[in-house]
Biopython code that builds the backbone (N, CA, C, O; Angstrom):
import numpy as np
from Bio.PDB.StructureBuilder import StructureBuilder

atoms = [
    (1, "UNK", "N", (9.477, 9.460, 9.209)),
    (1, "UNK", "CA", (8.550, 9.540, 8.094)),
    (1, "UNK", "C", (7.648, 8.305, 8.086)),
    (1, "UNK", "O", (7.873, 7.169, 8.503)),
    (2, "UNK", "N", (6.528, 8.850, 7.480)),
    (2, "UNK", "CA", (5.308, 7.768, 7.779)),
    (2, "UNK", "C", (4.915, 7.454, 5.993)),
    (2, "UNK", "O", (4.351, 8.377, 5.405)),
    (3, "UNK", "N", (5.249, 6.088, 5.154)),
    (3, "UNK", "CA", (5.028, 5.932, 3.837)),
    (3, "UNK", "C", (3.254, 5.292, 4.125)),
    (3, "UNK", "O", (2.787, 4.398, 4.831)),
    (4, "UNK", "N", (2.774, 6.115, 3.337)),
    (4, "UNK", "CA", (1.472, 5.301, 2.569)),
    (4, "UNK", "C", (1.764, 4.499, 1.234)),
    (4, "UNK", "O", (2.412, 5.047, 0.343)),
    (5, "UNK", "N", (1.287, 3.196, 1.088)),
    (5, "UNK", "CA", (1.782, 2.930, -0.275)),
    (5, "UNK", "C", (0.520, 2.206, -0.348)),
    (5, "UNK", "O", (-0.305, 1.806, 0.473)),
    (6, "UNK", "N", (0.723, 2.163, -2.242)),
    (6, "UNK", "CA", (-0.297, 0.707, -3.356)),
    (6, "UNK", "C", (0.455, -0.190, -3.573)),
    (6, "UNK", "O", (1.548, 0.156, -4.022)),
    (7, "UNK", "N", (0.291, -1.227, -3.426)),
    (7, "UNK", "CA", (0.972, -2.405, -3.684)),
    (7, "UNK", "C", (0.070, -3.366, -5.324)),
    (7, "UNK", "O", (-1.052, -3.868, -5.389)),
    (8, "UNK", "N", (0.740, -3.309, -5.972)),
    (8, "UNK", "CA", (-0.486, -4.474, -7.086)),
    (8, "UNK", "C", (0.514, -5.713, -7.146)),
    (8, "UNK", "O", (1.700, -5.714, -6.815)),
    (9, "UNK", "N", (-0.158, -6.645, -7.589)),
    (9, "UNK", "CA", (0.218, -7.925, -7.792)),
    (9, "UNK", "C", (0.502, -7.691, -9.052)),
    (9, "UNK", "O", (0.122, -6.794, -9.804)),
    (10, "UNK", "N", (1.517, -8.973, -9.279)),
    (10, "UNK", "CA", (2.037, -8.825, -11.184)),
    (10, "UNK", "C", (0.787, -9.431, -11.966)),
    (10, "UNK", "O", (0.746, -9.226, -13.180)),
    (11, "UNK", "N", (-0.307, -10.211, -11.323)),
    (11, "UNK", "CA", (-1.665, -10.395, -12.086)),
    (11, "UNK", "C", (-2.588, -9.235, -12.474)),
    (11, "UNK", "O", (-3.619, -9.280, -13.145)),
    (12, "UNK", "N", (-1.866, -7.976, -11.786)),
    (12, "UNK", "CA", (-2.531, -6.945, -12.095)),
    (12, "UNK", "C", (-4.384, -6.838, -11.545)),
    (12, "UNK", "O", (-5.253, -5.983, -11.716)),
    (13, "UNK", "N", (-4.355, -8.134, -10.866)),
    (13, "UNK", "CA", (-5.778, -8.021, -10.166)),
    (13, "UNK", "C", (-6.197, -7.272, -8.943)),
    (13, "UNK", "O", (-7.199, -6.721, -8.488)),
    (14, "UNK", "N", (-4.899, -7.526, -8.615)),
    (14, "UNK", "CA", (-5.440, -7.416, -6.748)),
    (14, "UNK", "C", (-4.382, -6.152, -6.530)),
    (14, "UNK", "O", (-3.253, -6.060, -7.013)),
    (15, "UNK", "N", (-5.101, -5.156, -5.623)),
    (15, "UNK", "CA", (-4.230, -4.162, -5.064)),
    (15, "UNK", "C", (-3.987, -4.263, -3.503)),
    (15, "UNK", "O", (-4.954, -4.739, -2.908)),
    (16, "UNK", "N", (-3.187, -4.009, -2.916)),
    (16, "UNK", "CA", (-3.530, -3.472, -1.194)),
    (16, "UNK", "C", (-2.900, -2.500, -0.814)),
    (16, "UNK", "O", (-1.767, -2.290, -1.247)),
    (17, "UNK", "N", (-3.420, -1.789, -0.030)),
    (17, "UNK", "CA", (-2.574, -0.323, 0.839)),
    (17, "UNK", "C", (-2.343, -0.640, 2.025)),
    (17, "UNK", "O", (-3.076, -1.369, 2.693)),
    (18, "UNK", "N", (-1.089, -0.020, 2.486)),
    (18, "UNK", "CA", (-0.836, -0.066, 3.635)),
    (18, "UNK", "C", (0.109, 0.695, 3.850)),
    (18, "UNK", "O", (0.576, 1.343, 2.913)),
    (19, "UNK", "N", (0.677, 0.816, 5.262)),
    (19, "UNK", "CA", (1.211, 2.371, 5.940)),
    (19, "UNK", "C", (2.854, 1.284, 6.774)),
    (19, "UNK", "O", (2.895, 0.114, 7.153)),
    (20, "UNK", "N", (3.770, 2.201, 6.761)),
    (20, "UNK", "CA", (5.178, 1.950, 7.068)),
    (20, "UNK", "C", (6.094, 2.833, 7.773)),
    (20, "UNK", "O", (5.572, 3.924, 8.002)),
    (21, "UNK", "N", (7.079, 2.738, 8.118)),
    (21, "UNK", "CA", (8.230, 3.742, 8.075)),
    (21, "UNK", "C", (9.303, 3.139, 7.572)),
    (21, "UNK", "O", (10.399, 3.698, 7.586)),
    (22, "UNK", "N", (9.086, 1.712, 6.977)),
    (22, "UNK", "CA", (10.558, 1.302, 5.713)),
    (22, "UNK", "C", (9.676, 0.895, 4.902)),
    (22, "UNK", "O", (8.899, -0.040, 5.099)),
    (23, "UNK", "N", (9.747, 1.538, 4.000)),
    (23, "UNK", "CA", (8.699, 1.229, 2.799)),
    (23, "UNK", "C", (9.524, -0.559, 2.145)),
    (23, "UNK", "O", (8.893, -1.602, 1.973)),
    (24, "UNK", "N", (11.408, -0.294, 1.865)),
    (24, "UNK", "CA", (11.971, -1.269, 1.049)),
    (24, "UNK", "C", (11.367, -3.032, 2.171)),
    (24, "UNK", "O", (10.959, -4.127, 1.783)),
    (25, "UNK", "N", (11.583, -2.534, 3.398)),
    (25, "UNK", "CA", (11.462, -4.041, 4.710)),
    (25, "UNK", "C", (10.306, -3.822, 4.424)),
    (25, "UNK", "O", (9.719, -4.591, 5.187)),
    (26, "UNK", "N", (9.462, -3.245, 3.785)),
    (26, "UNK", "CA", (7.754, -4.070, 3.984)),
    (26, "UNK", "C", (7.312, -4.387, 3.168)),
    (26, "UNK", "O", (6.189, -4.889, 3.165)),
    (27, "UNK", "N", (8.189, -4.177, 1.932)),
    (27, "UNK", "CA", (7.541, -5.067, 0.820)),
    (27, "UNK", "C", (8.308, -6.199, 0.591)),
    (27, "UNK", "O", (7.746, -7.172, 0.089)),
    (28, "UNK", "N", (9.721, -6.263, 0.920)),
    (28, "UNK", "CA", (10.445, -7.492, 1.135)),
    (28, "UNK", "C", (9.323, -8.421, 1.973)),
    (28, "UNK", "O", (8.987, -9.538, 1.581)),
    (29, "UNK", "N", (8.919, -7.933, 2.907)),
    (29, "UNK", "CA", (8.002, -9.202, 3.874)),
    (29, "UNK", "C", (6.625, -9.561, 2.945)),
    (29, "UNK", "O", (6.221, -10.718, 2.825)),
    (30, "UNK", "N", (6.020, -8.486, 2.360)),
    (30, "UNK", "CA", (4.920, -9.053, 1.769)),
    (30, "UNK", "C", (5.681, -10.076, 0.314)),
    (30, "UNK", "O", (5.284, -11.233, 0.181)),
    (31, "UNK", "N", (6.543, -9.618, -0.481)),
    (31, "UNK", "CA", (7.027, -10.738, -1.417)),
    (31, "UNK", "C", (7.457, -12.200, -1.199)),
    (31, "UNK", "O", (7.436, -13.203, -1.912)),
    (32, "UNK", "N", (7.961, -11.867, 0.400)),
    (32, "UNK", "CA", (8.687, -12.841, 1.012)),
    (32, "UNK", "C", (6.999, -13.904, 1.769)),
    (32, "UNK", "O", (7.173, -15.005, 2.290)),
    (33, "UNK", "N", (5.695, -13.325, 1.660)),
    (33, "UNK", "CA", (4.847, -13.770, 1.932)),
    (33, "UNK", "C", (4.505, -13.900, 4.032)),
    (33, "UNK", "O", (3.752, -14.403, 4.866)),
    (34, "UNK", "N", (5.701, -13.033, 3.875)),
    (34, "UNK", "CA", (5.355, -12.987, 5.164)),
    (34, "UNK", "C", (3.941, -11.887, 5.925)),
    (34, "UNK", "O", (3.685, -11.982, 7.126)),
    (35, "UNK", "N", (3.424, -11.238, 5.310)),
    (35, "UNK", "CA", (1.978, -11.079, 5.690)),
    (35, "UNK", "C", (0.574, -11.660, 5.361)),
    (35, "UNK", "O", (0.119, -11.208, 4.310)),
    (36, "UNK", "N", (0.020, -12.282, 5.812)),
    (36, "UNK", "CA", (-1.111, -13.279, 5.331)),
    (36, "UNK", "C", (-2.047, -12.803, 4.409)),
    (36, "UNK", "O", (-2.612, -13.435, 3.517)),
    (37, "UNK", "N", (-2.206, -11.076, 4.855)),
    (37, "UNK", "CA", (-3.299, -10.834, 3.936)),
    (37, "UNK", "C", (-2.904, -11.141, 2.240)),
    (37, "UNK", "O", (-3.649, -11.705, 1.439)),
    (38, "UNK", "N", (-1.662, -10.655, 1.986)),
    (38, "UNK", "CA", (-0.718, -10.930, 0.898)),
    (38, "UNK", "C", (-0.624, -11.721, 0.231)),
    (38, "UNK", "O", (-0.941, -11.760, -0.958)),
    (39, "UNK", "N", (-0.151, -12.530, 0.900)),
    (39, "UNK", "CA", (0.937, -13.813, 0.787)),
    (39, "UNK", "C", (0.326, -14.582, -0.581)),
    (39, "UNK", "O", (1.183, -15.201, -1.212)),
    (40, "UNK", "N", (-0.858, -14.619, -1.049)),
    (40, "UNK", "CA", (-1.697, -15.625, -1.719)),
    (40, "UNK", "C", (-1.368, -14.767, -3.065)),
    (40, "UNK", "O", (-1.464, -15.344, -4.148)),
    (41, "UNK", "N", (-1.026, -13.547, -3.020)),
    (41, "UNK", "CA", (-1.049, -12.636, -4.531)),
    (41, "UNK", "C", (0.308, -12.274, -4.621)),
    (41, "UNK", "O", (0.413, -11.097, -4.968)),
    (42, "UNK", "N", (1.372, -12.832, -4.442)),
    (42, "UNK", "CA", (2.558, -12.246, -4.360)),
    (42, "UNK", "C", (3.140, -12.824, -5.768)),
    (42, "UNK", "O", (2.733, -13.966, -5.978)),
    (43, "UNK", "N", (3.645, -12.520, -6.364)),
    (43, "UNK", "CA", (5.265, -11.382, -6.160)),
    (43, "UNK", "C", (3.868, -9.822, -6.337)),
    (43, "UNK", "O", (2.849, -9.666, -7.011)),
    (44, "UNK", "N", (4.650, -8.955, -5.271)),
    (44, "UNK", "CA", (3.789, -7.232, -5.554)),
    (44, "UNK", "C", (4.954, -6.490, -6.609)),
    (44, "UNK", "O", (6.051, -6.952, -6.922)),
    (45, "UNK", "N", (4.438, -5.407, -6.969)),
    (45, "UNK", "CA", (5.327, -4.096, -6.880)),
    (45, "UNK", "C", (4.735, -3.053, -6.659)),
    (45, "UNK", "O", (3.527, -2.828, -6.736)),
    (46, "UNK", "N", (5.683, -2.291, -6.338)),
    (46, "UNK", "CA", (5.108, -0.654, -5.615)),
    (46, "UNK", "C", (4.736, -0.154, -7.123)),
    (46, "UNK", "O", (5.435, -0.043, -8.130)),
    (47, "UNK", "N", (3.279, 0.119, -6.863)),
    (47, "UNK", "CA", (2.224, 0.982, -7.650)),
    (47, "UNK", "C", (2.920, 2.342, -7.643)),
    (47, "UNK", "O", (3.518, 2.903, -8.561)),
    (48, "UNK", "N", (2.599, 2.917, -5.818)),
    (48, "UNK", "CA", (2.949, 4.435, -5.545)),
    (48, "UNK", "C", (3.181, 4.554, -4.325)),
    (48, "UNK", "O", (2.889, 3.655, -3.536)),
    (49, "UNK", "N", (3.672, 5.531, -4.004)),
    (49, "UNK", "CA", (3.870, 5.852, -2.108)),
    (49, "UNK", "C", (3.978, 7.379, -1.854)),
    (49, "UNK", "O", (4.469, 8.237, -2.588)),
    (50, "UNK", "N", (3.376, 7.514, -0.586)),
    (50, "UNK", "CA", (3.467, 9.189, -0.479)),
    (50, "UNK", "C", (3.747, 9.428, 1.120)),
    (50, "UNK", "O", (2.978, 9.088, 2.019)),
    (51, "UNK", "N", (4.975, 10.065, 1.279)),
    (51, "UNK", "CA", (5.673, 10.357, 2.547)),
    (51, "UNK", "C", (4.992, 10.984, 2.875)),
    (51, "UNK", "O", (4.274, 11.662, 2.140)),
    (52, "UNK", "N", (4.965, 10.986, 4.336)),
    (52, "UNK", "CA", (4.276, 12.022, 5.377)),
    (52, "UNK", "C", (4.872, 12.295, 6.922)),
    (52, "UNK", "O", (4.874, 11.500, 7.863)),
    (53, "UNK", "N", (5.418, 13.782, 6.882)),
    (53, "UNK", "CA", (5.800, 13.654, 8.353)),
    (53, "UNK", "C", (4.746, 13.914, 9.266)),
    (53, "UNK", "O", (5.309, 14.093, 10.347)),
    (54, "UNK", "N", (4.164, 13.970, 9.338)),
    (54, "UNK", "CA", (2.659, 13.722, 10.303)),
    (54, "UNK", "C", (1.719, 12.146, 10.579)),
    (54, "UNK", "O", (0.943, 11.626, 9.778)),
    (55, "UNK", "N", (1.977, 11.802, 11.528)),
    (55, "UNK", "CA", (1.683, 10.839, 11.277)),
    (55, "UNK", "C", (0.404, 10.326, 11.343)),
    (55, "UNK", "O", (0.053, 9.152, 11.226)),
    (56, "UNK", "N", (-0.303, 11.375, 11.554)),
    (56, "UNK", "CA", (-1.699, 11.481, 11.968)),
    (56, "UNK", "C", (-2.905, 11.420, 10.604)),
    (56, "UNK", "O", (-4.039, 10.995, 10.385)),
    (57, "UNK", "N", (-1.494, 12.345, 9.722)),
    (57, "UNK", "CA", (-2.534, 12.300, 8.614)),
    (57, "UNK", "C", (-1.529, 11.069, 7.854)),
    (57, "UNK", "O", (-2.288, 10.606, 7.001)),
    (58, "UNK", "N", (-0.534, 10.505, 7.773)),
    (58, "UNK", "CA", (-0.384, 9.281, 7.230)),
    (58, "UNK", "C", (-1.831, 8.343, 7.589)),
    (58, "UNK", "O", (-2.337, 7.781, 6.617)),
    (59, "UNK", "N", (-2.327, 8.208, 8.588)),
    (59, "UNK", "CA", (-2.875, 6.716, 8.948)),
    (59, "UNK", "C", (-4.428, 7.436, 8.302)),
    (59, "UNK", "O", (-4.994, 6.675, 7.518)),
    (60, "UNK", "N", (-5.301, 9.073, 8.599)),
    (60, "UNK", "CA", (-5.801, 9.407, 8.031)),
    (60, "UNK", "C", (-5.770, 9.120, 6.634)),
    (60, "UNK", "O", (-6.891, 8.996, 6.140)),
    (61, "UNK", "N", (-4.646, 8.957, 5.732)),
    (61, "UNK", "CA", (-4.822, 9.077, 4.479)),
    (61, "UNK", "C", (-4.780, 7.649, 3.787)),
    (61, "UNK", "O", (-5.189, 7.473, 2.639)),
    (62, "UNK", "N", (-4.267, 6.676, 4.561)),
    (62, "UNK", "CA", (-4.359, 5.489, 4.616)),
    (62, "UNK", "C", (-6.065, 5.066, 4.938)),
    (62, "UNK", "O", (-6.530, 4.679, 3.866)),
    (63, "UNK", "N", (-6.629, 5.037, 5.520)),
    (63, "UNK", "CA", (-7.744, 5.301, 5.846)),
    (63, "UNK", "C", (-8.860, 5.601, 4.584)),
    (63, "UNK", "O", (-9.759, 4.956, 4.044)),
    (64, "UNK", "N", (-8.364, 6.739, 4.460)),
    (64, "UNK", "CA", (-9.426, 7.295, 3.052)),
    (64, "UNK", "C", (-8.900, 6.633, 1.723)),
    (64, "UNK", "O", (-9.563, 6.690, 0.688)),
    (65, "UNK", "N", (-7.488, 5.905, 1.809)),
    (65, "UNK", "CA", (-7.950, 4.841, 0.506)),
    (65, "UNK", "C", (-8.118, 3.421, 0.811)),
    (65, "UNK", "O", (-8.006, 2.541, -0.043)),
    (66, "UNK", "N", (-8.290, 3.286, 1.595)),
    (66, "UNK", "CA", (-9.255, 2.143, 1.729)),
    (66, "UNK", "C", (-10.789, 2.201, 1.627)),
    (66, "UNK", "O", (-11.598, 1.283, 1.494)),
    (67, "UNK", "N", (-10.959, 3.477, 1.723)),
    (67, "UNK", "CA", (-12.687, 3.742, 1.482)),
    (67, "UNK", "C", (-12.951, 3.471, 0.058)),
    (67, "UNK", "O", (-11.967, 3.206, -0.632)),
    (68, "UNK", "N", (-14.673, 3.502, -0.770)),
    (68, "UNK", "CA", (-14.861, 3.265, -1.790)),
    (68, "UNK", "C", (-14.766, 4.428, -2.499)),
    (68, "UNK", "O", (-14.950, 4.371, -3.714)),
    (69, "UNK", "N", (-14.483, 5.604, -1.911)),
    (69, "UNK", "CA", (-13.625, 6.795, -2.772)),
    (69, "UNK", "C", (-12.219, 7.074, -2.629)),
    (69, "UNK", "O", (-11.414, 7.658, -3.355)),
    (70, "UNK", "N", (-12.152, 6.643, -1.778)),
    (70, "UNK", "CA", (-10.403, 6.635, -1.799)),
    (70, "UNK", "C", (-10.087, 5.915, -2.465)),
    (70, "UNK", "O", (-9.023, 6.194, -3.017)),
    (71, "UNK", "N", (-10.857, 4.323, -2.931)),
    (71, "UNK", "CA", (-10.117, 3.303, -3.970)),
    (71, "UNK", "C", (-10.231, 4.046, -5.407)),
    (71, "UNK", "O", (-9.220, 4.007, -6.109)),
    (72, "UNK", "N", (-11.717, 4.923, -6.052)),
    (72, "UNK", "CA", (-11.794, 5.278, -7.563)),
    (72, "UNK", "C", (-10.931, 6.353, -7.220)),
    (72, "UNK", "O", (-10.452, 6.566, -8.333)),
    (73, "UNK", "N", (-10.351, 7.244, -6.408)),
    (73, "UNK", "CA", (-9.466, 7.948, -6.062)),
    (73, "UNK", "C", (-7.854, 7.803, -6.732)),
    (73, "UNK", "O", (-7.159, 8.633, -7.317)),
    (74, "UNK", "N", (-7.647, 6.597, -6.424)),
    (74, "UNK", "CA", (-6.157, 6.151, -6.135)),
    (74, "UNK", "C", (-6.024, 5.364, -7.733)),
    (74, "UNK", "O", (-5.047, 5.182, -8.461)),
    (75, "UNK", "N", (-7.798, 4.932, -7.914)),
    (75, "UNK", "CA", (-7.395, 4.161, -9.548)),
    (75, "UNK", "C", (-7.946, 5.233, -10.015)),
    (75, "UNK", "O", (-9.126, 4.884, -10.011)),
    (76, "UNK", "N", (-7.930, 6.360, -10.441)),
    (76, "UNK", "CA", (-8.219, 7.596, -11.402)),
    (76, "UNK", "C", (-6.712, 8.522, -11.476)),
    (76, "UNK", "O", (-6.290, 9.091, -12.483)),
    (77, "UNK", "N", (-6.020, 8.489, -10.051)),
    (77, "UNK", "CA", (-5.331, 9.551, -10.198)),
    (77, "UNK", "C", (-3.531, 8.785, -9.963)),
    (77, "UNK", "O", (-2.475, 9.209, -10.434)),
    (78, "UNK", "N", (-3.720, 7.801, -9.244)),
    (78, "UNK", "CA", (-2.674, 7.183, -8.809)),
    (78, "UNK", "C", (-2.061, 5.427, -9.354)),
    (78, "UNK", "O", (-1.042, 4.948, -8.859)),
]
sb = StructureBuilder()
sb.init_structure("model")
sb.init_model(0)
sb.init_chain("A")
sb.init_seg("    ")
for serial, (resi, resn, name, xyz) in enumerate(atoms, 1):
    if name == "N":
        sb.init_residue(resn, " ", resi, " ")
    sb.init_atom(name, np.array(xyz, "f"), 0.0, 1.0, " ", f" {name:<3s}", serial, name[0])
structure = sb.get_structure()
């Protein structure tokens, strides 16, 4: 299984998405500051996540929320 997830910071400012297959080991590393893009907004918590056994459209759907409709997307519905 392929997780898409939202990550927000407890400042409630900053969001980031990103794609997994252990959703729990990848947010341990971003809290733990072990990814750079991160590291500066941490402690996160999981916003949302959506399994996918395809992994084609995991990174696809990852993809489209990083776009500027995939972001009013994800903050309208998710």
């Amino acid at each position: 299984m392929k997780y898409v997830y939202i990550l927000e910071s407890l400042d409630g400012a900053h969001f980031y998405v990103g794609i997994t297959d252990d959703l729990r080991a990848r947010l341990a590393k971003h809290n733990a500051g072990e990814v750079p893009h991160t590291s500066k907004y941490k402690p996160w918590k999981l916003r949302t996540y959506v399994a996918f056994s395809d992994e084609r459209l995991a990174i696809a759907f990852e993809r489209y929320l990083k776009s500027g409709s995939g972001r009013a997307f994800a903050k309208k519905h998710l």
